[in-house]
N, CA, C, O and CB atoms as a CASP TS submission, in Angstrom:
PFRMAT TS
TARGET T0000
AUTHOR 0000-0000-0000
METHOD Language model
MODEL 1
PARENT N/A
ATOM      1  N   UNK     1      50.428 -76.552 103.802  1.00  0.00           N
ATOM      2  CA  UNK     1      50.883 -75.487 102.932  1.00  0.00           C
ATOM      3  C   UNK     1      49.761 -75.135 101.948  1.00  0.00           C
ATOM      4  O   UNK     1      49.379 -75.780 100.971  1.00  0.00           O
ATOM      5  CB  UNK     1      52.180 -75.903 102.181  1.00  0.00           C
ATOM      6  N   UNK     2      49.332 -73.993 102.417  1.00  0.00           N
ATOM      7  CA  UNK     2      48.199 -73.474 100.918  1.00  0.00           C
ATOM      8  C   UNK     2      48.521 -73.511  99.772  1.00  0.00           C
ATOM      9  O   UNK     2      49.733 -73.579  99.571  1.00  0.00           O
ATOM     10  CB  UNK     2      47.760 -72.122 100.760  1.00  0.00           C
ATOM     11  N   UNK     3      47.481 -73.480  98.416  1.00  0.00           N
ATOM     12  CA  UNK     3      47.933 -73.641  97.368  1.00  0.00           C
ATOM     13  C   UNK     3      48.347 -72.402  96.981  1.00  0.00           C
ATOM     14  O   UNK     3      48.422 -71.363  97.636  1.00  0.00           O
ATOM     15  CB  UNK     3      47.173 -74.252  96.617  1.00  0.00           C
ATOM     16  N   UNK     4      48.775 -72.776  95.113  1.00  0.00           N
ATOM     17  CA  UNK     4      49.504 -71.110  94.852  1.00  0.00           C
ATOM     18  C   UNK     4      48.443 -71.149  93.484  1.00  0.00           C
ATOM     19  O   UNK     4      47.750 -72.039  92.989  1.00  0.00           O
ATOM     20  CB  UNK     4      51.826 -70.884  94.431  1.00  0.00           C
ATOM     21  N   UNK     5      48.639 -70.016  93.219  1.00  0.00           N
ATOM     22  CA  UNK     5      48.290 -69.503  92.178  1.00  0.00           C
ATOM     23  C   UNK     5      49.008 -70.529  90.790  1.00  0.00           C
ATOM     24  O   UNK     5      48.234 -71.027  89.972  1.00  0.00           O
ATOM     25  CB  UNK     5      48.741 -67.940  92.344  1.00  0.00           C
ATOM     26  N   UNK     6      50.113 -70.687  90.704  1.00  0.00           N
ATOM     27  CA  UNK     6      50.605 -71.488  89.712  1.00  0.00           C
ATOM     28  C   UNK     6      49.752 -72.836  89.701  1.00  0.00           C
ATOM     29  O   UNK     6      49.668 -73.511  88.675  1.00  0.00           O
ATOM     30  CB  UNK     6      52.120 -71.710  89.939  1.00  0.00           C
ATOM     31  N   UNK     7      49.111 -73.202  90.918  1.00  0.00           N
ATOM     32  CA  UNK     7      48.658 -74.407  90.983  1.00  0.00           C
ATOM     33  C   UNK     7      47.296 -74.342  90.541  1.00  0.00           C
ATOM     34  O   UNK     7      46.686 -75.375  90.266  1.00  0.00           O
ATOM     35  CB  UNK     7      48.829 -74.958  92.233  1.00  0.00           C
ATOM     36  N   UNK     8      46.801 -73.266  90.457  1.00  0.00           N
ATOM     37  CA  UNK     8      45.484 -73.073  89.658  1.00  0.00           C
ATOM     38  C   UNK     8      45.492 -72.777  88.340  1.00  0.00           C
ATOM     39  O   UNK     8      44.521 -73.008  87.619  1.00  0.00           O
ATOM     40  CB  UNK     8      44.742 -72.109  90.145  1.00  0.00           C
ATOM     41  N   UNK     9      46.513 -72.278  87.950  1.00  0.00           N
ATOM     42  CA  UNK     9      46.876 -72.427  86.409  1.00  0.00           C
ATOM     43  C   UNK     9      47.413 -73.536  85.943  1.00  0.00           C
ATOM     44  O   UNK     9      46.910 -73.953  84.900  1.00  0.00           O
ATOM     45  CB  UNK     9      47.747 -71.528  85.973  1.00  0.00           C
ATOM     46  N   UNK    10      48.354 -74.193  86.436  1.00  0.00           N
ATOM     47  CA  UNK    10      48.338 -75.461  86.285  1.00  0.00           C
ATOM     48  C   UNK    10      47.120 -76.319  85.986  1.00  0.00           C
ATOM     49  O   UNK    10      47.271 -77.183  85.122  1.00  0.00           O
ATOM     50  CB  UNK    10      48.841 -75.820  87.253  1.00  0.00           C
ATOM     51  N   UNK    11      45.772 -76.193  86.656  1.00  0.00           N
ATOM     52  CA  UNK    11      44.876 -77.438  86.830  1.00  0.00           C
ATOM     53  C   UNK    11      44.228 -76.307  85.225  1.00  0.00           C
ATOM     54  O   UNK    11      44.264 -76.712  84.063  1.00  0.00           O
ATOM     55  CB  UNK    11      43.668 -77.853  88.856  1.00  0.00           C
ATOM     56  N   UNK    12      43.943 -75.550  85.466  1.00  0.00           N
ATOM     57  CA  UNK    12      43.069 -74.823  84.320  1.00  0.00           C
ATOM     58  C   UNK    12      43.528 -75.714  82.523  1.00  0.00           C
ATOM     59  O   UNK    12      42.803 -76.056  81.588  1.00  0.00           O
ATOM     60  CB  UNK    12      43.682 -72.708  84.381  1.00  0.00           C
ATOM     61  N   UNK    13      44.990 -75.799  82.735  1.00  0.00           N
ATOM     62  CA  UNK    13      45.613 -76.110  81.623  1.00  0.00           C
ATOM     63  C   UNK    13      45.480 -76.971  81.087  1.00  0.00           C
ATOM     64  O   UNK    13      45.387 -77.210  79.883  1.00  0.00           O
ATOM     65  CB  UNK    13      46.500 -76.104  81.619  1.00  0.00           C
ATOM     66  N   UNK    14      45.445 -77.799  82.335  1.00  0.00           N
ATOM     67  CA  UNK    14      45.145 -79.465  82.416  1.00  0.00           C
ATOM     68  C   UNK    14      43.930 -79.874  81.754  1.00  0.00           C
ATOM     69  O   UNK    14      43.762 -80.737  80.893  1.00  0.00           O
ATOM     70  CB  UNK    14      44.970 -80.016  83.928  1.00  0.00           C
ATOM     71  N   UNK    15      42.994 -78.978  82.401  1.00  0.00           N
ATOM     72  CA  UNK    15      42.095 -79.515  81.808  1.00  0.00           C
ATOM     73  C   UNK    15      41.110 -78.909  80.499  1.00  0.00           C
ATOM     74  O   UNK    15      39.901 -78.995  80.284  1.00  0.00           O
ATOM     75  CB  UNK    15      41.498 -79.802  82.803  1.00  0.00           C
ATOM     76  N   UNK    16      42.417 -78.161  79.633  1.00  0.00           N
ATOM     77  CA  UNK    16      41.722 -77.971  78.146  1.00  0.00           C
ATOM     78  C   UNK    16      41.150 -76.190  78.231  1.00  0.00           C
ATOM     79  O   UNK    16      40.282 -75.653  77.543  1.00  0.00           O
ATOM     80  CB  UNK    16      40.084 -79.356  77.914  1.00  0.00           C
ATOM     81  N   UNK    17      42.008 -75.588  79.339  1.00  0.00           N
ATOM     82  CA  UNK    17      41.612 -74.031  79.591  1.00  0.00           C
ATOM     83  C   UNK    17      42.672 -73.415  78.344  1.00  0.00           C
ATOM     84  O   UNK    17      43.642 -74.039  77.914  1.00  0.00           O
ATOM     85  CB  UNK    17      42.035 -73.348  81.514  1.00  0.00           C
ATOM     86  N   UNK    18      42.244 -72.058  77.889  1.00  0.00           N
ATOM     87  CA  UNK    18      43.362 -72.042  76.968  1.00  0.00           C
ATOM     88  C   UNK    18      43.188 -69.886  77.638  1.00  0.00           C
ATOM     89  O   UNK    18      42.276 -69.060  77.677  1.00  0.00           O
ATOM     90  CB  UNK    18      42.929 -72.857  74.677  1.00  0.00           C
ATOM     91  N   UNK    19      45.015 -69.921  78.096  1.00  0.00           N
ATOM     92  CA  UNK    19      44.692 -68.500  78.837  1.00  0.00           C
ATOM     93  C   UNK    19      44.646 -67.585  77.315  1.00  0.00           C
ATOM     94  O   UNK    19      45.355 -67.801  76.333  1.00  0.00           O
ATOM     95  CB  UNK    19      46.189 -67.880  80.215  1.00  0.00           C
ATOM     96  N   UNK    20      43.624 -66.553  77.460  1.00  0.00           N
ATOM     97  CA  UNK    20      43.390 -65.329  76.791  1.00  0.00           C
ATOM     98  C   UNK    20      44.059 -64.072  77.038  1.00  0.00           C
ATOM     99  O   UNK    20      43.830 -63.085  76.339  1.00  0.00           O
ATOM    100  CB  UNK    20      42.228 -65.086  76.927  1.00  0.00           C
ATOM    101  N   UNK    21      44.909 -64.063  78.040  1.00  0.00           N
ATOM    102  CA  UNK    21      45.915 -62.332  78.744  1.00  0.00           C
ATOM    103  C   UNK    21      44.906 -62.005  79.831  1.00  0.00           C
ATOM    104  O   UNK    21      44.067 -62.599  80.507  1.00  0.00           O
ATOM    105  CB  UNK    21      46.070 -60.474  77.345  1.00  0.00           C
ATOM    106  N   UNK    22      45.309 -60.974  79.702  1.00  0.00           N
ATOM    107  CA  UNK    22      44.997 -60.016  80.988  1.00  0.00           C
ATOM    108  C   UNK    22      45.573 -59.191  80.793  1.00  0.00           C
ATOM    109  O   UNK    22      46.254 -59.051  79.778  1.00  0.00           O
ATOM    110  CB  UNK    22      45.234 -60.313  82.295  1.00  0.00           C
ATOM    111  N   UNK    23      45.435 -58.065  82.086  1.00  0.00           N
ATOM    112  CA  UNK    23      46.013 -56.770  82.638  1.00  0.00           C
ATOM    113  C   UNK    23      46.299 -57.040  83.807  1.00  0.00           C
ATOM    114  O   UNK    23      45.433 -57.493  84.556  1.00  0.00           O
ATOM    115  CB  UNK    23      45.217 -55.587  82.627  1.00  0.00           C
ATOM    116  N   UNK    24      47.487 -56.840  84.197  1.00  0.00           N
ATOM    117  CA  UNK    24      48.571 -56.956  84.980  1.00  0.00           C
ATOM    118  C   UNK    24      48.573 -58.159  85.895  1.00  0.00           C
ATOM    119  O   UNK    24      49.258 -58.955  85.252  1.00  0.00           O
ATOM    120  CB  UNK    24      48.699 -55.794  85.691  1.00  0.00           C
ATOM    121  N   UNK    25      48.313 -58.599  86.706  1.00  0.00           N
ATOM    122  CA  UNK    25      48.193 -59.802  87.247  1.00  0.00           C
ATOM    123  C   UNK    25      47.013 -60.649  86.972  1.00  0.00           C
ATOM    124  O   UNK    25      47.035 -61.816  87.362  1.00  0.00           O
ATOM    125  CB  UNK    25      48.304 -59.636  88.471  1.00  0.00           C
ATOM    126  N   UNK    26      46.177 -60.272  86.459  1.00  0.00           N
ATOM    127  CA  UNK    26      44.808 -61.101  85.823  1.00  0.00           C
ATOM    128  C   UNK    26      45.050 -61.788  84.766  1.00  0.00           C
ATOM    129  O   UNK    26      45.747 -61.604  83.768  1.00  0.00           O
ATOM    130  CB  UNK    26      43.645 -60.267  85.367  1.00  0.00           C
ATOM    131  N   UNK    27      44.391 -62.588  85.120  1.00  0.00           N
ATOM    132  CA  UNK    27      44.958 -63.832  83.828  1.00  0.00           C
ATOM    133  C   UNK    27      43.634 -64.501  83.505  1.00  0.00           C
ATOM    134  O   UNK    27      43.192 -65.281  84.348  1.00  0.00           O
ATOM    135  CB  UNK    27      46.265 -65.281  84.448  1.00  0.00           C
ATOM    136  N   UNK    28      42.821 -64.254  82.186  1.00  0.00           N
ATOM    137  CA  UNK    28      42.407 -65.038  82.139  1.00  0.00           C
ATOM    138  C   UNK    28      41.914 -66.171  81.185  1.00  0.00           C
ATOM    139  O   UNK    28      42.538 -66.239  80.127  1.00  0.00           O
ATOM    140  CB  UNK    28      42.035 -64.654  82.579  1.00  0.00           C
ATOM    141  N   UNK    29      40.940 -67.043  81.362  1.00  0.00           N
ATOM    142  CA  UNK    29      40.816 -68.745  80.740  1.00  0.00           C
ATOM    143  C   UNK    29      40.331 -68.475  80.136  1.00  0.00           C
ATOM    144  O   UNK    29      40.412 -67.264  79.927  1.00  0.00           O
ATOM    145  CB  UNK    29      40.311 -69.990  81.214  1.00  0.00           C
ATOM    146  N   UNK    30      39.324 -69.305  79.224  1.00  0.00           N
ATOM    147  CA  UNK    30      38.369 -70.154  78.442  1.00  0.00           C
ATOM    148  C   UNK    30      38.269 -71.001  78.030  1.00  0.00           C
ATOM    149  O   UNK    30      39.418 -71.324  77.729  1.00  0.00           O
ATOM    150  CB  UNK    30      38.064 -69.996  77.798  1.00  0.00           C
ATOM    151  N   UNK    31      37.386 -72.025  77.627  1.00  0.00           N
ATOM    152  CA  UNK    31      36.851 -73.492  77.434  1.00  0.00           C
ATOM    153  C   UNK    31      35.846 -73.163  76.483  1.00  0.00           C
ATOM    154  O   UNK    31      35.169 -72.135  76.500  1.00  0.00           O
ATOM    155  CB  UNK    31      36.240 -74.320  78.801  1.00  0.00           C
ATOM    156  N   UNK    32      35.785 -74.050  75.684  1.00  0.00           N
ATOM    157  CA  UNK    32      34.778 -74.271  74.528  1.00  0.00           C
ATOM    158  C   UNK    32      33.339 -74.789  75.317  1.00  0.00           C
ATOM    159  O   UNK    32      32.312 -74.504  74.701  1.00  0.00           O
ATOM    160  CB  UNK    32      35.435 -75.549  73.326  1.00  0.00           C
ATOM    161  N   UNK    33      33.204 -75.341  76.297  1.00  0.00           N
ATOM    162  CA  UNK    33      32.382 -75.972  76.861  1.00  0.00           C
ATOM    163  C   UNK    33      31.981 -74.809  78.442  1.00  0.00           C
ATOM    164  O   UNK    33      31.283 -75.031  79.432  1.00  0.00           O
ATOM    165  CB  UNK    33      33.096 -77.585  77.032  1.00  0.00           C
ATOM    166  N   UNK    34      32.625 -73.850  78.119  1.00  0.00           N
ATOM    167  CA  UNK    34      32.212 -73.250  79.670  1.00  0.00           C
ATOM    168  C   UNK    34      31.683 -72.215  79.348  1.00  0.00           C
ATOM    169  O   UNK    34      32.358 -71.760  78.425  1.00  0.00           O
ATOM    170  CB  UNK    34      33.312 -72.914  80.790  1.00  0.00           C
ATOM    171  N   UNK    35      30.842 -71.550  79.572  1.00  0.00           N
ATOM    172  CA  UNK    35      29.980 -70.442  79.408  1.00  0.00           C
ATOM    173  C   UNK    35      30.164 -69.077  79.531  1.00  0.00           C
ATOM    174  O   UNK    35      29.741 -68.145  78.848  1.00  0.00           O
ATOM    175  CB  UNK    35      29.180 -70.595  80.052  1.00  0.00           C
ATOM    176  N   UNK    36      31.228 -69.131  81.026  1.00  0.00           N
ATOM    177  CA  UNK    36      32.006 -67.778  81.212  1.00  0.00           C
ATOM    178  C   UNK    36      33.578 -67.925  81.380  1.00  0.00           C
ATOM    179  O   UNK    36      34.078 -68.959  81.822  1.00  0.00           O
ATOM    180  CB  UNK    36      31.449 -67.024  82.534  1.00  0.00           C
ATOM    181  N   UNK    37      34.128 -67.104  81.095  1.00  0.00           N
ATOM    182  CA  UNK    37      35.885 -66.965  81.130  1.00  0.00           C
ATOM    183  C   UNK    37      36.030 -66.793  82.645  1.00  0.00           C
ATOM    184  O   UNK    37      35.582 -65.838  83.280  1.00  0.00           O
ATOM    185  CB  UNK    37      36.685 -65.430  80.165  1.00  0.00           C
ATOM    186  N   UNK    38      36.833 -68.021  83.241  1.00  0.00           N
ATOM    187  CA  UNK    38      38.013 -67.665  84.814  1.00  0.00           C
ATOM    188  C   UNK    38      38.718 -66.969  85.144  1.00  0.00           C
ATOM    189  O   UNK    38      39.891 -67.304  84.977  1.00  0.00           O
ATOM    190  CB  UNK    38      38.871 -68.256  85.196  1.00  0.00           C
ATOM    191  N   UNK    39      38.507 -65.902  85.658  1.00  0.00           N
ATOM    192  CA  UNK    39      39.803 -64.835  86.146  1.00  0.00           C
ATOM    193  C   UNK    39      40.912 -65.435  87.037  1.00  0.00           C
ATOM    194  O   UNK    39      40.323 -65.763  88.067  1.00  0.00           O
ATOM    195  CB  UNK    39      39.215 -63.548  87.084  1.00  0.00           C
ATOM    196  N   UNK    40      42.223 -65.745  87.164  1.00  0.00           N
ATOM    197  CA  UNK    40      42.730 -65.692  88.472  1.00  0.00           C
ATOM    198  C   UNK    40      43.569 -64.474  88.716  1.00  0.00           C
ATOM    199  O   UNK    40      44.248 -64.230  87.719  1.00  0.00           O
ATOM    200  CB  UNK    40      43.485 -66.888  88.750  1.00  0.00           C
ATOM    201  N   UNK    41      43.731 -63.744  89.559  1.00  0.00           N
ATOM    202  CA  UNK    41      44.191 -62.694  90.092  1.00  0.00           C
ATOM    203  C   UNK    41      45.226 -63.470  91.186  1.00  0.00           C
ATOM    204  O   UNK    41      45.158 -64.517  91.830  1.00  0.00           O
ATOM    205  CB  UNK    41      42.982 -61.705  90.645  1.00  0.00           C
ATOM    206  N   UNK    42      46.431 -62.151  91.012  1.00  0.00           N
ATOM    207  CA  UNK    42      47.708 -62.660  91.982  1.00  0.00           C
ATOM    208  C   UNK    42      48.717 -62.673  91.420  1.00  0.00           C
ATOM    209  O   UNK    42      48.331 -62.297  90.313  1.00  0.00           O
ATOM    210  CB  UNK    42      47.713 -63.930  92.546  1.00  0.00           C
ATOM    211  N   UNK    43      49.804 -62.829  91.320  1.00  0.00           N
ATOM    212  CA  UNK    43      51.354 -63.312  91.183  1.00  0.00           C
ATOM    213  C   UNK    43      51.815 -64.424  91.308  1.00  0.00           C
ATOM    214  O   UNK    43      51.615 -64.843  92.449  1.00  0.00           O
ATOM    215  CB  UNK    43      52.109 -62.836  91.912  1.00  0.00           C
ATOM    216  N   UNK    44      52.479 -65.294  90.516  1.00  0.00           N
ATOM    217  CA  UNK    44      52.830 -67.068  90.630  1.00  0.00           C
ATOM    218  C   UNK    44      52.832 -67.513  91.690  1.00  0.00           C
ATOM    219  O   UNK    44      52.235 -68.571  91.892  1.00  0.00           O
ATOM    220  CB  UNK    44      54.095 -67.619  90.211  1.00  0.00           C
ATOM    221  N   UNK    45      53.550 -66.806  92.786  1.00  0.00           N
ATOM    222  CA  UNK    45      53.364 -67.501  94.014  1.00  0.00           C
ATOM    223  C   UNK    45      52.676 -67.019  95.395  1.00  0.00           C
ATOM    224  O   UNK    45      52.614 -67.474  96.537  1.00  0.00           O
ATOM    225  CB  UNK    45      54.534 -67.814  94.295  1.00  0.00           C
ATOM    226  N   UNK    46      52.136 -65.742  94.651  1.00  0.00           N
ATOM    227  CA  UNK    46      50.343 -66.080  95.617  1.00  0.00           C
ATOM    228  C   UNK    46      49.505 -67.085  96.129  1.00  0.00           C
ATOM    229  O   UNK    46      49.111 -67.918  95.313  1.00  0.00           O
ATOM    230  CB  UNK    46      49.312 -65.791  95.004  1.00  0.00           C
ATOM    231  N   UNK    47      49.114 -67.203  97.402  1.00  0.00           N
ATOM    232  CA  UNK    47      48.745 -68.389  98.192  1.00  0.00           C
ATOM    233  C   UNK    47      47.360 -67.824  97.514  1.00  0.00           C
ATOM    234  O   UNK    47      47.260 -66.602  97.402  1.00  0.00           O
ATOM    235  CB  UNK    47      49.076 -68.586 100.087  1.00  0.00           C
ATOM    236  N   UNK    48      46.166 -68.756  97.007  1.00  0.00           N
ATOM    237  CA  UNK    48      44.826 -68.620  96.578  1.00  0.00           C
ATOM    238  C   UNK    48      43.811 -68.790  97.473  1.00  0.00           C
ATOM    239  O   UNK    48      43.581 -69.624  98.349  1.00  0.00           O
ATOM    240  CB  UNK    48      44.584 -69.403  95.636  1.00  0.00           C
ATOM    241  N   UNK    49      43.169 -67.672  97.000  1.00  0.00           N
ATOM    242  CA  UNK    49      41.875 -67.134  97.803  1.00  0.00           C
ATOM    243  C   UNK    49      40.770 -68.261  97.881  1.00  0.00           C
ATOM    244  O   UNK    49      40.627 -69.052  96.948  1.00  0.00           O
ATOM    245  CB  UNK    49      41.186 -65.759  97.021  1.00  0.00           C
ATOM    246  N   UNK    50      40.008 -68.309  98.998  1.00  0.00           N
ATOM    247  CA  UNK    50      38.894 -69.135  98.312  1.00  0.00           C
ATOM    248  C   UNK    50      38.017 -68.921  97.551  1.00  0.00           C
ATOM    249  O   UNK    50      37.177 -69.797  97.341  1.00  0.00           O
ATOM    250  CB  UNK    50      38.284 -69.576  98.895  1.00  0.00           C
ATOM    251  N   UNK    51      37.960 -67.710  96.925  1.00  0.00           N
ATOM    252  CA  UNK    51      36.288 -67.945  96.459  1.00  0.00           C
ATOM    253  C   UNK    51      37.163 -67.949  94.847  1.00  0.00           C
ATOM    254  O   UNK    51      36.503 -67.700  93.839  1.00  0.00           O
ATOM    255  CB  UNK    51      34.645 -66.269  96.941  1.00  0.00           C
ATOM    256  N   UNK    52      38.632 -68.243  94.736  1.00  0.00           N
ATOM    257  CA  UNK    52      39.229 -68.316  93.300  1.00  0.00           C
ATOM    258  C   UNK    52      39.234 -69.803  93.060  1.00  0.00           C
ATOM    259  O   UNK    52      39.094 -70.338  91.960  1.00  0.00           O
ATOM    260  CB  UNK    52      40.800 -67.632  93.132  1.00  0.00           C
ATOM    261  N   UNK    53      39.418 -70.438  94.269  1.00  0.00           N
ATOM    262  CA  UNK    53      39.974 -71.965  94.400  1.00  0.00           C
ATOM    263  C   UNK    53      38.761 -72.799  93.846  1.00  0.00           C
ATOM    264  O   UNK    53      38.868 -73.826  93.176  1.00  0.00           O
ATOM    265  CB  UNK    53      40.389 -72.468  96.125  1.00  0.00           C
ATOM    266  N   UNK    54      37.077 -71.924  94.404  1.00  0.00           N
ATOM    267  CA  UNK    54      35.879 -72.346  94.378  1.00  0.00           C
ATOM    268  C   UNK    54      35.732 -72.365  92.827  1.00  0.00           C
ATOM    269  O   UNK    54      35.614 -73.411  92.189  1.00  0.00           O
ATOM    270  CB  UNK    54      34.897 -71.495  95.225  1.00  0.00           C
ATOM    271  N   UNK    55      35.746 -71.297  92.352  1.00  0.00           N
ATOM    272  CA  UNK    55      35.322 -70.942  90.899  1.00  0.00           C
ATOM    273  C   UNK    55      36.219 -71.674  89.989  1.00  0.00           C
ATOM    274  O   UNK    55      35.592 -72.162  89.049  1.00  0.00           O
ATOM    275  CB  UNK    55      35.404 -69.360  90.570  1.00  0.00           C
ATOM    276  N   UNK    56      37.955 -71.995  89.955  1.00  0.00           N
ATOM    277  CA  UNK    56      38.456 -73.019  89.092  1.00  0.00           C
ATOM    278  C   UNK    56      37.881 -74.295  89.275  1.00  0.00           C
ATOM    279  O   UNK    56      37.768 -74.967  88.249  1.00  0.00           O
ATOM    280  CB  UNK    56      39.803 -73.147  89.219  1.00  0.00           C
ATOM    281  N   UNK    57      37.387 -74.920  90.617  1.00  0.00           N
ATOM    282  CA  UNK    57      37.032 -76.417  90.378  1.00  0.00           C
ATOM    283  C   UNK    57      35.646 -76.119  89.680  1.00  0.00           C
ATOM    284  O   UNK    57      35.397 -76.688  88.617  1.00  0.00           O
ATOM    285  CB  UNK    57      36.931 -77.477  91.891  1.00  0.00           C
ATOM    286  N   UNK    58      34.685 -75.199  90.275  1.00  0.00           N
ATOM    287  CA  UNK    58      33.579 -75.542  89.313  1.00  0.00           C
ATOM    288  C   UNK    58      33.913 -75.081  87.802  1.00  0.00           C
ATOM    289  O   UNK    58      33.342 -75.901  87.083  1.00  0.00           O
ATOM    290  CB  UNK    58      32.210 -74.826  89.815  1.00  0.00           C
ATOM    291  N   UNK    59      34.355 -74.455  87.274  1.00  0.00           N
ATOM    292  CA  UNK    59      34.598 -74.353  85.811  1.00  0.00           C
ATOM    293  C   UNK    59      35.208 -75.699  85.237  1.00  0.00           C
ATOM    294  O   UNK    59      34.921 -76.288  84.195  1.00  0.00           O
ATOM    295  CB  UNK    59      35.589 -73.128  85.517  1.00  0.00           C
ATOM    296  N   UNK    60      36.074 -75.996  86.156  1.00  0.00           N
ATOM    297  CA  UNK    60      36.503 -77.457  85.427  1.00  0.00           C
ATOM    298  C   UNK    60      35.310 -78.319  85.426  1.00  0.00           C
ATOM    299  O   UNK    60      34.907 -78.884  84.410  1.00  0.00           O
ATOM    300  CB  UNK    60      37.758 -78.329  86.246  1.00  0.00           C
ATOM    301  N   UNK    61      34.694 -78.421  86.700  1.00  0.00           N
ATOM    302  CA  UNK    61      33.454 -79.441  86.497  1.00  0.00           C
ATOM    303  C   UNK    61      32.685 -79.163  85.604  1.00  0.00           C
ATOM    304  O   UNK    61      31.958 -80.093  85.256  1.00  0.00           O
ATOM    305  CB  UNK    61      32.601 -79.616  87.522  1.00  0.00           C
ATOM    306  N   UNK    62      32.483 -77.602  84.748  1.00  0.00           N
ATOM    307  CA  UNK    62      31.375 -77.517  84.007  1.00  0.00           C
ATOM    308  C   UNK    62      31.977 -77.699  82.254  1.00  0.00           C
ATOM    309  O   UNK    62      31.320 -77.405  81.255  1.00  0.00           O
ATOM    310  CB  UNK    62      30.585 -75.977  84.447  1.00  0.00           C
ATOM    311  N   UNK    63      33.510 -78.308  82.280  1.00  0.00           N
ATOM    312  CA  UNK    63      34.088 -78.270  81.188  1.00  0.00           C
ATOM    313  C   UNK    63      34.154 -79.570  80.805  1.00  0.00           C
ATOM    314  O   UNK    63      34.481 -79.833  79.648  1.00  0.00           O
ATOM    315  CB  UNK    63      35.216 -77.632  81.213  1.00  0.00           C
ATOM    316  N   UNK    64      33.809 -80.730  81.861  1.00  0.00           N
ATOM    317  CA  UNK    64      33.399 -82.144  81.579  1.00  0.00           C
ATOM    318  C   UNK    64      34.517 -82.777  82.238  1.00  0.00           C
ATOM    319  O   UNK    64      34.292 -83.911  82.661  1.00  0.00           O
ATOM    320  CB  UNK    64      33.209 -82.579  79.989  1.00  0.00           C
ATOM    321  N   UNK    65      35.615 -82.323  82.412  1.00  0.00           N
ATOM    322  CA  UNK    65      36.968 -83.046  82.906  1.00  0.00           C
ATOM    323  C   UNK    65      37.101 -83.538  84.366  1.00  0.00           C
ATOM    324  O   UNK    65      38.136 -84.090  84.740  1.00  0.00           O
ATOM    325  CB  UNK    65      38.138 -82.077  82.728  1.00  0.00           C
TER
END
């Protein structure tokens, strides 16, 4: 079962992301420690893209967690 979108907001949260809004389905992060803000695009239970899945783990890796 692919992941969802909730499950990438979920991990963002986890690890010290704090969401800023968006426009309409865009949602996005920031970290004191990360350089650029995470977009995720989609609806809660949108199955996630890869190149979204790619960009939350490396932001977490670059947030120390």
């Amino acid at each position: 079962m692919p992941r969802k979108v909730r499950d990438l907001i979920e991990d963002l949260k986890k690890a010290g992301f704090v969401e800023r809004g968006g426009k309409g389905s865009h949602r996005n992060f920031t970290h004191p420690n990360v350089s650029r803000p995470v977009t995720v695009c989609g609806k809660i239970g949108d199955d996630v893209l890869h190149y979204q899945a790619r960009a939350v783990r490396l932001a977490i890796q670059e947030s120390g967690k």
